[in-house]
C-alpha positions in Angstrom: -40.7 -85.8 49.2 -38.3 -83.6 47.5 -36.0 -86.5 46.1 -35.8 -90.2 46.7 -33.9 -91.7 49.3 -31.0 -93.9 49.3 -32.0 -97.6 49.0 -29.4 -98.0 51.6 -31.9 -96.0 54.0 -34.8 -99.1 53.6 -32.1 -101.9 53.9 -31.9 -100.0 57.7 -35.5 -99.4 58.1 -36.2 -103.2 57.0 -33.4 -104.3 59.9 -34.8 -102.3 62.9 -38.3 -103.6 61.8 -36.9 -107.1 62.0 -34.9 -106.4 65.8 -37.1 -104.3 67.1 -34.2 -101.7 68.1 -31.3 -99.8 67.3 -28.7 -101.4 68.7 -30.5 -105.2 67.0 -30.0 -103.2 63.4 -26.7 -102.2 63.9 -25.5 -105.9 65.0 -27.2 -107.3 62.1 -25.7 -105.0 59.3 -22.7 -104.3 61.4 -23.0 -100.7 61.6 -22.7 -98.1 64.8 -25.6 -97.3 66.4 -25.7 -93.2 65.6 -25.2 -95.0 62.0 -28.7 -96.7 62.0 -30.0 -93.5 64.0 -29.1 -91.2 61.1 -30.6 -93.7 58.3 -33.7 -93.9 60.4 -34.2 -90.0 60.7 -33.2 -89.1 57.2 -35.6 -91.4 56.0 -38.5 -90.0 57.8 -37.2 -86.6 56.5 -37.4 -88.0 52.7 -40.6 -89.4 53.4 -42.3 -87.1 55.9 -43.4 -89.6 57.7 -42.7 -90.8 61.5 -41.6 -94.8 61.1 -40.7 -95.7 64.6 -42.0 -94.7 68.6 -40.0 -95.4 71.2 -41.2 -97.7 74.1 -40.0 -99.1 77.0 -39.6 -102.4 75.2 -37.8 -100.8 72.0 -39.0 -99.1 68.7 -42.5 -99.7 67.9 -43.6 -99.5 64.0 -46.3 -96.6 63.4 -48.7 -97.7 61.0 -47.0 -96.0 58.1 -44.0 -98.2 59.2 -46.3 -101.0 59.0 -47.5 -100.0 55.0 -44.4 -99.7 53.7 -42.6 -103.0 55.2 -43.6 -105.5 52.3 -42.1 -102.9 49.9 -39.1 -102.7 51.8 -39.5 -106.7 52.0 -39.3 -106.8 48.6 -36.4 -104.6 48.0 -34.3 -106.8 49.9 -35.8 -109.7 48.2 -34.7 -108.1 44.7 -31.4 -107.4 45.8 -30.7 -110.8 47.1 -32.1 -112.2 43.8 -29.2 -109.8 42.3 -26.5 -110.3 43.9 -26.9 -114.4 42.9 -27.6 -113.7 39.4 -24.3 -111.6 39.7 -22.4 -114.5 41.4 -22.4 -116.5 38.4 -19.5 -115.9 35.3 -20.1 -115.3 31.7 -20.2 -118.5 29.5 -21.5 -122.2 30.6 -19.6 -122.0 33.9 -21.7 -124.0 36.4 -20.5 -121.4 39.6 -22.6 -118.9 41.5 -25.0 -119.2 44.0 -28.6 -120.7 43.5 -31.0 -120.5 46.7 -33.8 -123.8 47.0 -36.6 -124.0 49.1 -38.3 -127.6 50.1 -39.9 -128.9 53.4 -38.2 -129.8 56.3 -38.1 -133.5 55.5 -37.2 -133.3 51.4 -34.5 -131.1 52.9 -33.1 -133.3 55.6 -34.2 -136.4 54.3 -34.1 -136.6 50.7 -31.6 -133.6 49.5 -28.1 -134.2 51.5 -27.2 -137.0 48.9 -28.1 -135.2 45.8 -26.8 -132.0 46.3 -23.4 -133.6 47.6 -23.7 -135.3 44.1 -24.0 -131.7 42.5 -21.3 -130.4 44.6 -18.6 -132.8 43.8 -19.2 -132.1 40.0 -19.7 -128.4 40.4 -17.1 -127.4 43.1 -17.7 -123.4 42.4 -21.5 -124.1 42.6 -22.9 -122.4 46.1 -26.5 -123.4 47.4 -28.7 -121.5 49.7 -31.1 -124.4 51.3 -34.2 -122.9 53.1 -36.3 -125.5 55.1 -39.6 -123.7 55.4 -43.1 -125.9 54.9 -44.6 -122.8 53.7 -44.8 -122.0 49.6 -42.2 -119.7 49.1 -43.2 -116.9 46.4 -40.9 -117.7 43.7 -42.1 -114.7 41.8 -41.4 -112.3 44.1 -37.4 -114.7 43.8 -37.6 -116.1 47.7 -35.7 -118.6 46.3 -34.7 -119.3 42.9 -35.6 -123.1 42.9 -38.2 -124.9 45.3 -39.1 -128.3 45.8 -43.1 -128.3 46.2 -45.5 -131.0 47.4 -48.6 -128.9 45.6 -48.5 -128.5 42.0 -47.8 -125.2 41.1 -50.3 -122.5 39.5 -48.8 -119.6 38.1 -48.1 -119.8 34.4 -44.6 -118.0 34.8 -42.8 -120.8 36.4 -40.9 -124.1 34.7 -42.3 -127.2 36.7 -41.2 -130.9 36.1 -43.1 -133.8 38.6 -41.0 -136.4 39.7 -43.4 -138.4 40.6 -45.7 -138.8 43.7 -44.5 -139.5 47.2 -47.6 -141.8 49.8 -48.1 -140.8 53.2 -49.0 -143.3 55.6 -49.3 -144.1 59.5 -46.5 -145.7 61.2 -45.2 -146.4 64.6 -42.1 -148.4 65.8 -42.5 -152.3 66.0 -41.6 -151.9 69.7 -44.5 -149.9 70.5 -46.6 -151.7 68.5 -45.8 -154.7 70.4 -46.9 -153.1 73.8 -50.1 -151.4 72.6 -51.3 -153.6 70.2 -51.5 -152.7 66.3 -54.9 -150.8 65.5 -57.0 -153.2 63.4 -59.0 -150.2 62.2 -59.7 -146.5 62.4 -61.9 -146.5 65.8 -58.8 -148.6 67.3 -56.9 -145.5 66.8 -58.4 -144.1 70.0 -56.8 -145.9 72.1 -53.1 -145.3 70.9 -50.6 -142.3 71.3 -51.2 -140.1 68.0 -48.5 -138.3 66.7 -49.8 -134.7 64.9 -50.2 -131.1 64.2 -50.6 -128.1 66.7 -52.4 -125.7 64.3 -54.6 -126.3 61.8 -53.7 -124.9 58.2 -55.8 -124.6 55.1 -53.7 -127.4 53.8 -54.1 -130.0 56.6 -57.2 -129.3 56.7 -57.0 -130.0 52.8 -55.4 -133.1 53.9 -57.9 -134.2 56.7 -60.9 -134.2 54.3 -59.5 -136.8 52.2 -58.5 -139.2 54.9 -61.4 -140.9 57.3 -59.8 -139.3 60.7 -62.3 -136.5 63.1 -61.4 -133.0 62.1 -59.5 -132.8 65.1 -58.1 -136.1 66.3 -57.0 -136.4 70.1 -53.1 -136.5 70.0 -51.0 -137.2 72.3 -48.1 -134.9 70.7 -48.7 -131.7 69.0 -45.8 -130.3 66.7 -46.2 -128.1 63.7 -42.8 -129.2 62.7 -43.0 -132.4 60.1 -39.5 -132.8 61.1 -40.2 -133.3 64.6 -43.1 -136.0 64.3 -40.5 -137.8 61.8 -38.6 -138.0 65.3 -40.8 -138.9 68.0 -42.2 -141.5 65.2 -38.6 -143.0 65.2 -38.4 -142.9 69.0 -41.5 -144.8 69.5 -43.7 -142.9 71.1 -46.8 -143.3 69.0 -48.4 -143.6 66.0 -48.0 -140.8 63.1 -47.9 -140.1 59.5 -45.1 -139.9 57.2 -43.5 -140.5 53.8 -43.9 -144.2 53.1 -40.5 -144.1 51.4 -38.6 -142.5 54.3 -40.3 -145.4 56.6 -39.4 -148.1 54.2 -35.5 -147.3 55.2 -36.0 -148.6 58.2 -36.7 -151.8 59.3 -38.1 -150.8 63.0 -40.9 -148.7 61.4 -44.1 -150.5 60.3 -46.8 -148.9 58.6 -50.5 -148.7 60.0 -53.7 -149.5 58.5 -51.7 -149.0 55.3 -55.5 -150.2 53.2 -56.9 -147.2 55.0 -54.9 -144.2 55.6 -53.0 -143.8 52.2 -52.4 -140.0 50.6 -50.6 -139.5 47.6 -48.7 -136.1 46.8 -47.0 -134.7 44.0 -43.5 -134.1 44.3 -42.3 -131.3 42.1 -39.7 -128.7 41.4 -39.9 -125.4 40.2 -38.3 -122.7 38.8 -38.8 -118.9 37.6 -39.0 -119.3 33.7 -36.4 -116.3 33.4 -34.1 -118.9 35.2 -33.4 -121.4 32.7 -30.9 -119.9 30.7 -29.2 -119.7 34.1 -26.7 -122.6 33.8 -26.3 -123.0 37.5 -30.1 -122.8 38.4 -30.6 -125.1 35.2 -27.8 -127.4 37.0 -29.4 -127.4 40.5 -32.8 -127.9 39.1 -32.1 -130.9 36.9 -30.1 -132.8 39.3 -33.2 -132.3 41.7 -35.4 -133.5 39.1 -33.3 -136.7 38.7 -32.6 -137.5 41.9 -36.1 -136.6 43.5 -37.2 -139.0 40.5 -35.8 -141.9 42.0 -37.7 -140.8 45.5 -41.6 -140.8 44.3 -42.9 -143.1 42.1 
């Protein structure tokens, strides 16, 4: 490699990774086609290296492709991370743009409220939500701010617990009216259970603490916590879910509440570089307060 290539050239590698073609790379960074062509061969030049085989379904990755993509990930990752550091003006100024993570139901459940709060009193303050139940990386800057149900590990992050947040079984009164409410676990077998599809290191996590068979019969599969919230609400069966969020409702009953009870931790966290950031300090203390008021 005779001199190093023009980030510019990864930003186009990363986006015909991600579509899988051409054309897909040129929609998503709204450049011409020849454009993304002409990144794509000038970067296999720089690198001597061949990135992409074409197939009757579209570009295929070569292995070298492959090795370099989580660099490439990370690139864009930095630059994102940049550009909302660089959103922000001099001084105290709460404006810019902060990007959280939390689960699906902290985000549609339990965030609306506070960050319409934040909004009112910060009108130049921007905020990127992504609803993802997976940990997002806030070292590699994923996100500047996430809300977390797991305490976190690594020593370079500022973490403040609000509290903790019980999940329980529930089902609608209506259903429980027609089936019967389970007077213990083994009654459970004869009810409509609401659950996961696959099986993560952290339900499993979950499973062993909670007297349930490693993989209970349901009668509804959906990875999606968002999703079971629902078919909970619409009476189809029995499920689990925050205790708060049921206790909002006054058609939702809780199940064997003396038996199926697990408690999380409800925190949020930041990168420590961060908190001189008046608008991530902003964002992250009005989650701190309001999520407060959420666990106990």
């Amino acid at each position: 490699m005779n001199h190093e290539p023009n980030w510019d050239l990864y930003r186009t590698f990363l986006a015909v990774l991600r579509e899988g073609s051409l054309s897909g790379a040129a929609r998503m960074l709204g450049l011409t086609q020849p454009s993304v062509s002409r990144h794509i061969d000038t970067l296999e030049e720089a690198l001597g290296k061949r990135l992409f085989l074409r197939t009757q379904r579209g570009l295929a990755p070569t292995d070298a492709a492959l090795e370099l993509q989580p660099y490439a990930e990370a690139l864009a990752l930095t630059s994102a991370a940049l550009l909302r550091a660089a959103s922000g003006t001099a001084g105290d100024a709460i404006t810019g743009t902060v990007r959280v993570s939390a689960s699906e139901v902290v985000g549609v459940e339990h965030l609306p409220p506070i960050l319409t709060g934040l909004r009112r009193q910060h009108p130049g303050l921007t905020v990127e939500l992504v609803l993802s139940n997976r940990v997002d990386d806030l070292l590699r800057r994923e996100a500047d701010i996430a809300v977390r149900m797991v305490e976190p590990e690594q020593q370079a992050l500022v973490a403040k617990r609000c509290g903790t947040i019980t999940l329980g079984f529930h089902a609608r009164a209506d259903y429980l009216e027609k089936r019967g409410t389970p007077g213990s676990p083994e009654d459970l077998a004869r009810h409509d259970l609401i659950g996961f599809d696959r099986e993560t290191p952290a339900i499993r996590a979950y499973l062993s603490r909670l007297p349930v068979p490693a993989r209970p019969d349901f009668a509804l599969r959906a990875d999606s916590d968002l999703a079971q919230l629902a078919f909970i609400r619409a009476g189809f069966g029995i499920g689990m879910c925050q205790v708060p969020l049921a206790a909002r409702e006054p058609s939702l009953v809780r199940v064997l509440p003396d038996v199926f009870s697990l408690d999380l931790g409800l925190w949020v966290v930041m990168h420590e570089d961060l908190k001189t950031s008046p608008r991530c300090r902003a964002v992250f203390d009005a989650l701190a307060q309001g999520l407060s008021l959420i666990g106990r």
